[in-house]
C-alpha positions as CSV (number, residue, x, y, z in Angstrom):
1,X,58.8,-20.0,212.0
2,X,62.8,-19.4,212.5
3,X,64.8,-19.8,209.5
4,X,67.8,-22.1,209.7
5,X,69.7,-19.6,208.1
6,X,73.1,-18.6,209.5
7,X,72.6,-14.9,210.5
8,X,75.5,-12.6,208.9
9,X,77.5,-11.3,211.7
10,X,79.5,-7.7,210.8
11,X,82.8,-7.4,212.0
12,X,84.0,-3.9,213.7
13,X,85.8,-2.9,210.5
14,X,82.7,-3.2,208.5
15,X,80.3,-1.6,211.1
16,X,82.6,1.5,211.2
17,X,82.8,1.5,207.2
18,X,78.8,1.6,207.0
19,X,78.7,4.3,209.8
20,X,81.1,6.4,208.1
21,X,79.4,5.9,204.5
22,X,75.9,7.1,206.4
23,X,77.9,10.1,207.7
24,X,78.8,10.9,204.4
25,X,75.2,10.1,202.3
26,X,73.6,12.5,205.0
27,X,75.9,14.9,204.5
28,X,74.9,15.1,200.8
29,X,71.6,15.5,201.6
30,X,71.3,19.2,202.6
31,X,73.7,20.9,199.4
32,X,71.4,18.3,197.2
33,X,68.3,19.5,198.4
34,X,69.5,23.2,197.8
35,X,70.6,22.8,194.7
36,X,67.0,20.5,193.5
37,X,65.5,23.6,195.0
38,X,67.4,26.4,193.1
39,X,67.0,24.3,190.2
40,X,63.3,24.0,190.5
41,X,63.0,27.6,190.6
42,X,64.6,28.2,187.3
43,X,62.6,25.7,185.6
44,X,59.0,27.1,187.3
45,X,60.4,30.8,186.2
46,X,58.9,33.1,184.0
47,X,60.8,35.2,182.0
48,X,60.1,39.1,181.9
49,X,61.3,42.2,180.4
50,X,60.2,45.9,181.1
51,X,60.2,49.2,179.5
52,X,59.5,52.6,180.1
53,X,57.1,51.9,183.2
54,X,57.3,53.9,186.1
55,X,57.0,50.9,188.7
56,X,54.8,51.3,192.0
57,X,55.9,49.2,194.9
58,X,53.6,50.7,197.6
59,X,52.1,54.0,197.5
60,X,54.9,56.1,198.4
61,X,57.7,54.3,196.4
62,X,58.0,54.1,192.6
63,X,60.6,53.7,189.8
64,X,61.0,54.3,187.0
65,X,62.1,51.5,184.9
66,X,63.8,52.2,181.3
67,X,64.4,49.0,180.5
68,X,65.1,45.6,182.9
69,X,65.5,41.6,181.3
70,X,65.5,39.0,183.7
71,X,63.5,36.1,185.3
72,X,59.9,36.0,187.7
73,X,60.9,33.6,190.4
74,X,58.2,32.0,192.7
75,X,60.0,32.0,195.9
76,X,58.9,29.3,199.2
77,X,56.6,26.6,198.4
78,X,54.8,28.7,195.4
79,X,55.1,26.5,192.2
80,X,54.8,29.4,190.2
81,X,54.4,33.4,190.6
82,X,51.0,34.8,191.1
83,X,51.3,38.7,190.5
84,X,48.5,39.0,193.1
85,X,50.9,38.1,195.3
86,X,53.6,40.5,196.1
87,X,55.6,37.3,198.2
88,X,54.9,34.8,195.6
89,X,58.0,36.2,193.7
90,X,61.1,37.5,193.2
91,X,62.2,39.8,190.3
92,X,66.2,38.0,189.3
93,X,67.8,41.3,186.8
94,X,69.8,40.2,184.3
95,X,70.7,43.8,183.4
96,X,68.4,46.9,183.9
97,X,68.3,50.2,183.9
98,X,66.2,51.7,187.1
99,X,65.8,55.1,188.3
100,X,64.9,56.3,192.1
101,X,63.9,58.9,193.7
102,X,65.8,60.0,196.9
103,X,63.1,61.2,198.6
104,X,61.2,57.7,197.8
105,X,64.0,55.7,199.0
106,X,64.1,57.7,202.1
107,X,60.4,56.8,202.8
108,X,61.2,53.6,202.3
109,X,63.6,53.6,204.7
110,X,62.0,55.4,207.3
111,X,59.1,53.4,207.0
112,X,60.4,49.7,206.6
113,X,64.2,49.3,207.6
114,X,64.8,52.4,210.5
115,X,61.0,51.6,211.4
116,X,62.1,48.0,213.6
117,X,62.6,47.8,217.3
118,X,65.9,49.0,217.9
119,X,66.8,50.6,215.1
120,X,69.5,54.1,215.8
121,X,67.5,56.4,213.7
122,X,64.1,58.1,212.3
123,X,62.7,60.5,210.8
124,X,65.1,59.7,207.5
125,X,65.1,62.0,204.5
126,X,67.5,62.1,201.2
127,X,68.3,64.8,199.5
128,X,70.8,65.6,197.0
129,X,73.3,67.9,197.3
130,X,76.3,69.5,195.0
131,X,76.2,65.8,193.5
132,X,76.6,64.2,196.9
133,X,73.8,62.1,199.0
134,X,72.5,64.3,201.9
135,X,71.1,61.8,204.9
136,X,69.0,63.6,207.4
137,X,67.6,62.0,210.3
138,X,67.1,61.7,214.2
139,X,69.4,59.9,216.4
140,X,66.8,57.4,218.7
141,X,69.2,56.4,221.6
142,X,70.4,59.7,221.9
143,X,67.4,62.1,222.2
144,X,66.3,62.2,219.0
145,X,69.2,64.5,218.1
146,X,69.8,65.5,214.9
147,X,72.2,63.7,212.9
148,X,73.4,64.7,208.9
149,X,76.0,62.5,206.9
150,X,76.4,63.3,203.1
151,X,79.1,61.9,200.8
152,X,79.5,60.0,197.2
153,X,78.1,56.4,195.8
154,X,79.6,53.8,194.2
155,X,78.3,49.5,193.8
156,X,80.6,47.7,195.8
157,X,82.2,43.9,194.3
158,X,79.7,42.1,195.2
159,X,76.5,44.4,193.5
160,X,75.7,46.5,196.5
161,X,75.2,50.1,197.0
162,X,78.1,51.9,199.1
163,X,77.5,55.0,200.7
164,X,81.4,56.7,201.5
165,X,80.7,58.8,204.2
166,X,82.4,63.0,203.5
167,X,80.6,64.8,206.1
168,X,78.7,63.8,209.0
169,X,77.2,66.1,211.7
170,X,75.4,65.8,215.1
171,X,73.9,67.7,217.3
172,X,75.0,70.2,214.5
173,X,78.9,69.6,215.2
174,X,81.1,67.7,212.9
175,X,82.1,64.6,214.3
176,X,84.9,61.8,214.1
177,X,82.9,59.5,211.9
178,X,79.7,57.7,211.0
179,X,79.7,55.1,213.8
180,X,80.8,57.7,216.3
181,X,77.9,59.4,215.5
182,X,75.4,56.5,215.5
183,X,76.9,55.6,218.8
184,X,76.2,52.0,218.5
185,X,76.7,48.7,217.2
186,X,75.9,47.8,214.1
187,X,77.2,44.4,213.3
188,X,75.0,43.2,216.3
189,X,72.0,45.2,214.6
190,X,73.0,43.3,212.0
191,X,73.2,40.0,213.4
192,X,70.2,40.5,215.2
193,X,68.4,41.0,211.5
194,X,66.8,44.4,212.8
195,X,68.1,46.6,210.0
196,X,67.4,44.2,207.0
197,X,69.5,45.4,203.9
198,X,72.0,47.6,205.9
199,X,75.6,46.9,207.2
200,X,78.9,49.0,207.5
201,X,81.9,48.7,206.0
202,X,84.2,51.4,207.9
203,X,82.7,54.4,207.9
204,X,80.7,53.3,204.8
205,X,77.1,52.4,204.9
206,X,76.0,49.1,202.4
207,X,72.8,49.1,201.3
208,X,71.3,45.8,199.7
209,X,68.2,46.9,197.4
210,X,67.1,43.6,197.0
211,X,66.0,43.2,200.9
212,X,65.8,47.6,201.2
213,X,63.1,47.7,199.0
214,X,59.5,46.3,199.6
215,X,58.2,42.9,197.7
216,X,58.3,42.0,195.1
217,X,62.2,41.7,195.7
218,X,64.6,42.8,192.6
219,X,67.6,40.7,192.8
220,X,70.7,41.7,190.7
221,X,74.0,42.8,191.2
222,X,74.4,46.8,190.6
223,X,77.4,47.7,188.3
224,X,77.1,51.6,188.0
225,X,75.3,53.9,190.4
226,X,75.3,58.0,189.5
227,X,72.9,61.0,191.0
228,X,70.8,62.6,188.4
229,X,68.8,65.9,189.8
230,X,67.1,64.4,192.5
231,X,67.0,60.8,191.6
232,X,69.7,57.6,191.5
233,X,70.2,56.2,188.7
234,X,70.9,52.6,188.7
235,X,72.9,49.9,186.3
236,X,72.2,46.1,187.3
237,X,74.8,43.9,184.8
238,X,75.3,45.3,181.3
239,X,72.3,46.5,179.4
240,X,74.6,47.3,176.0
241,X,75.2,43.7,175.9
242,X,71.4,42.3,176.5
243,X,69.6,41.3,174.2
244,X,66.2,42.2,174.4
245,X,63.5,40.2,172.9
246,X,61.4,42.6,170.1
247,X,58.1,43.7,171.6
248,X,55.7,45.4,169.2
249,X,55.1,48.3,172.3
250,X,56.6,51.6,173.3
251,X,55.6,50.9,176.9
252,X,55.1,47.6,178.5
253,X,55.7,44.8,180.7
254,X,56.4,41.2,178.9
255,X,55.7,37.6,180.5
256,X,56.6,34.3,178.6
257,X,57.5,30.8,179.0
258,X,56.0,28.2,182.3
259,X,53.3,28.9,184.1
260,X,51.8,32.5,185.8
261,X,48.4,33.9,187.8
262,X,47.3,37.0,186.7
263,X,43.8,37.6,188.3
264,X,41.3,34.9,187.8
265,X,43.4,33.7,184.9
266,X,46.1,30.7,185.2
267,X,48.4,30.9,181.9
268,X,50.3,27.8,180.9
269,X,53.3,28.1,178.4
270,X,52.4,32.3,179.4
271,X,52.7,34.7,177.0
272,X,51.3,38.1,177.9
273,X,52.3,41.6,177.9
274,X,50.7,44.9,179.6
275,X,50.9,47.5,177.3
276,X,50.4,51.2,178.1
277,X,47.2,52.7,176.4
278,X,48.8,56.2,175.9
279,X,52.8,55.4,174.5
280,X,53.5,59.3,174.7
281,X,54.5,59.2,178.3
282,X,55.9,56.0,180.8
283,X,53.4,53.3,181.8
284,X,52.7,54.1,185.0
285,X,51.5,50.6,186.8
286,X,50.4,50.1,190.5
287,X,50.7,46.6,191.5
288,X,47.9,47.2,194.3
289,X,45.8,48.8,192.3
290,X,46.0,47.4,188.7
291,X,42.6,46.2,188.6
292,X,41.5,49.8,188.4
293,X,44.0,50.3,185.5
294,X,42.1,47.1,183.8
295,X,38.3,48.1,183.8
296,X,39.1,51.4,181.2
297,X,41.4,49.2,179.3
298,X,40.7,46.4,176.8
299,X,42.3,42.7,175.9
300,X,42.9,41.1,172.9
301,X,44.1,37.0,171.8
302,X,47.0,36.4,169.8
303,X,46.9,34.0,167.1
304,X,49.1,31.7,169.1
305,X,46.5,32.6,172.5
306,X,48.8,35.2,173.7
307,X,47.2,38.0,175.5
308,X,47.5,41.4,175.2
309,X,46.3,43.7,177.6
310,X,45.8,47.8,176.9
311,X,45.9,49.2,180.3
312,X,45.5,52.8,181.5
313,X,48.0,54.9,183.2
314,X,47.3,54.6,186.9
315,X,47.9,58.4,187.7
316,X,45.2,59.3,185.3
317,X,42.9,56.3,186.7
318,X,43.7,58.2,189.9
319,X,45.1,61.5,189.4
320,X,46.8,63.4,192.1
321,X,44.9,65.8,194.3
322,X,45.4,69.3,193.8
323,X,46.9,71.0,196.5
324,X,44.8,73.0,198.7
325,X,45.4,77.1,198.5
326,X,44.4,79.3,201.3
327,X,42.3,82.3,200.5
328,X,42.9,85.1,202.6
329,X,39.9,86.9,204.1
């Protein structure tokens, strides 16, 4: 059946008025959708704090954390982080006070940013030296020769970690400056997303710990950034003026608030810390191999069904090998 209604006809003004307010609604849509997104993250995050733990990421990179406050974000389509899952989560510092080794970091590097297709160098160490960063490594497009650059750090504005080039050597003669030595490109590297975490500034290298460094991610703007011995010493925001919530533990790693996997074990309105079974030295924790660091431990209930687990240092779960000593005949 037609209706004997009068079909409402648009005029042109009012056809271009609706097109131009569909323009703008769908425009909306994308920053909105961001911003539910960022939003949603806070709310699903958990929040943690850390001290004295000598961190493992992987089995040639640790640090040693002396204290760090901040957030466990699930990252993706994860509703909340599982600590199983090295991807499910990000690690957002408020302020923290971290500690690497240069050696580690160069193993990190070698391994996981110099290690993609296309990348100028290999075979990276780190070294300190007279209170300067020593960077030793191979120059790929150019015969593997050897290539040296040493000089001072400082965070950049935005939280960064700038390396100002002093020296830099190849084929064991000083040369001009970093990128004449490279001999390449690196903004289309860059571009092309096959050094993740490096860029250039000058003859400055920027180095972005959160993507240098292996999952979980640590996210946080670095204020301060000194050599100590071998190791670099890190500031993310200002620890003097965080407060950090009181932990009955000398050594430990805190979880409260929303919702976190741990294991088997699902916590709602989470409260759980890790606490080092021997508080004389740092907790040393392996995130792949914590379930070894469990079976010696024990667990106990709060009261209020928080949990508290007593876990064992992983280098005496798996102490190092002794080195081998030849015997002469």
């Amino acid at each position: 059946m037609i209706s004997g209604r009068t079909p409402y006809i648009f005029s042109k003004s009012q056809i271009v008025l609706v097109f131009l307010a569909l323009i703008l609604f769908s425009s909306t849509l994308v920053p909105l959708t961001a911003a539910a997104q960022t939003a949603d993250e806070h709310a699903n995050a958990v929040q943690v704090q850390i001290r004295n733990v000598n961190y493992h990421f992987t089995d040639t990179l640790s640090a040693y954390v002396k204290t760090l406050r901040g957030e466990v974000v699930p990252t993706g389509e994860n509703k909340f982080p599982t600590l199983d899952d090295k991807n499910s989560y990000d690690i957002r510092v408020t302020s923290a006070e971290m500690v690497i080794a240069a050696d580690s970091l160069a193993k990190v590097l070698d391994s996981y940013v110099f290690a993609t297709h296309g990348s100028p160098l290999k075979d990276v160490s780190m070294s300190v030296d007279k209170g300067r960063l020593k960077i030793k490594g191979k120059l790929h497009d150019k015969g593997d020769a050897p290539f040296e650059t040493s000089g001072s750090l400082s965070p950049t504005p935005d939280g960064k970690i700038r390396l100002h080039a002093e020296k830099i050597r190849a084929l064991h003669l000083p040369v001009k400056g970093l990128m004449d030595a490279l001999g390449i490109d690196l903004a289309s590297l860059i571009k092309e997303g096959k050094m993740p975490g490096i860029s250039a500034d000058g003859d400055d290298m920027i180095m972005d710990l959160g993507l240098v460094l292996p999952p979980p991610h640590i996210q946080g703007n670095i204020t301060a950034i000194r050599i100590e011995g071998q190791n670099l010493l890190e500031v993310m925001g200002d620890p003097a003026k965080t407060q950090l919530k009181r932990v009955p533990a000398a050594n430990y790693m805190a979880y409260w608030g929303n919702q976190l996997r741990f294991g088997k074990l699902t916590m709602t309105d989470a409260d759980m810390i890790l606490i080092d079974m021997n508080p004389e030295d740092p907790f040393d924790f392996d995130l792949d191999h914590y379930k070894d660091q469990l079976v010696p431990g024990y667990s106990k209930f709060t009261p209020t069904f928080g949990l508290r687990v007593y876990m064992k240092d992983f280098g005496k779960v798996h102490p190092a090998a002794p080195a081998k000593t030849e015997t002469k005949k």
